[in-house]
N, C-alpha and C positions, 0 to 999 in steps of 0.2 A: 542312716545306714553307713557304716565304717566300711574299710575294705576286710574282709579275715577270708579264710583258704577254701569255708564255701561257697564263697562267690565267683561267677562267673562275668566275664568281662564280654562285650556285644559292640562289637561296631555297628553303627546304624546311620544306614542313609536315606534322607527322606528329598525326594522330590517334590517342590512347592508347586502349583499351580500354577500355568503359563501367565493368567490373567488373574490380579489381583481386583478381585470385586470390592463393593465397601464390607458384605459382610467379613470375608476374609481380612480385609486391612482392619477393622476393626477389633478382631483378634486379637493382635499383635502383641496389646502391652500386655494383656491376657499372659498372652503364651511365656511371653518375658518373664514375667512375676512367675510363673511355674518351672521354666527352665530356672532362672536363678536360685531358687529353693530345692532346685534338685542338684545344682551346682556345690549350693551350701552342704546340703548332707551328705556330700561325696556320692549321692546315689551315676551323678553325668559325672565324669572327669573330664571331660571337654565338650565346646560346642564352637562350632563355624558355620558360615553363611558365607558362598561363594559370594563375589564381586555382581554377577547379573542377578544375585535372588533370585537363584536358579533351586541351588542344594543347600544343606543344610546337614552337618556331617558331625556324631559324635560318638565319643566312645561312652559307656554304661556299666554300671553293675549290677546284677542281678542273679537269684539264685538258679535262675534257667532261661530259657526262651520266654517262656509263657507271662514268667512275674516281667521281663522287659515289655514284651505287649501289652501287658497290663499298666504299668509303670507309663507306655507310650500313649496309652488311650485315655490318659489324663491329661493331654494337651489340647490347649481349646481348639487349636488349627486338625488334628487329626481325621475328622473325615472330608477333608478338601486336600490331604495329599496320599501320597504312594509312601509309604515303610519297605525298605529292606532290610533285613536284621541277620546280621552274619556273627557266628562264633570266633572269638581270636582265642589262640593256641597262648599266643601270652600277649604282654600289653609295657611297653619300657615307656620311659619319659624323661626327660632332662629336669633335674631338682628346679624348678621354679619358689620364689616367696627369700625372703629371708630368713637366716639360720636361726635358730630358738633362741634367745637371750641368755646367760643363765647369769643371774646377779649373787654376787660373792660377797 
């Protein structure tokens, strides 16, 4: 999924679970290999995980709420945490990567 002008942008914060059981920690590289591929398609434009493995914070694209829930209920951790999912009016970022090559 590329970004274009009917997409909408979601901040989303999920609260992890106080206590990591084994089924939860088993999860993990699960959830990994799912985030990353959602990283790759530009569908996440970011992802964090505070210092305690508290939260877990990212921005999304998606054509509404619904497809982001949808989108978020492909994560293998998802019924062991809490979802918030909030609308951002807009979404800036500092150019990260380096500048396009172009050979002459």
């Amino acid at each position: 999924m590329q970004a274009t002008d009917s997409l909408e942008v979601f901040h989303i914060h999920i609260t992890l679970p106080d206590i990591f059981t084994q089924q939860f920690a088993a999860l993990i590289p699960l959830q990994r290999q799912r985030v990353n591929k959602l990283l790759e398609d530009h569908v996440i434009l970011n992802y964090c995980l505070d210092m305690g493995r508290n939260n877990v914070w990212m921005t999304m694209q998606a054509k509404n709420q619904k497809e982001a829930m949808d989108i978020l209920s492909t994560f293998p951790i998802i019924k062991y945490v809490k979802v918030d999912i909030h609308e951002l009016a807009f979404y800036d970022s500092a150019p990260t990567g380096l500048p396009e090559l172009i050979m002459n």
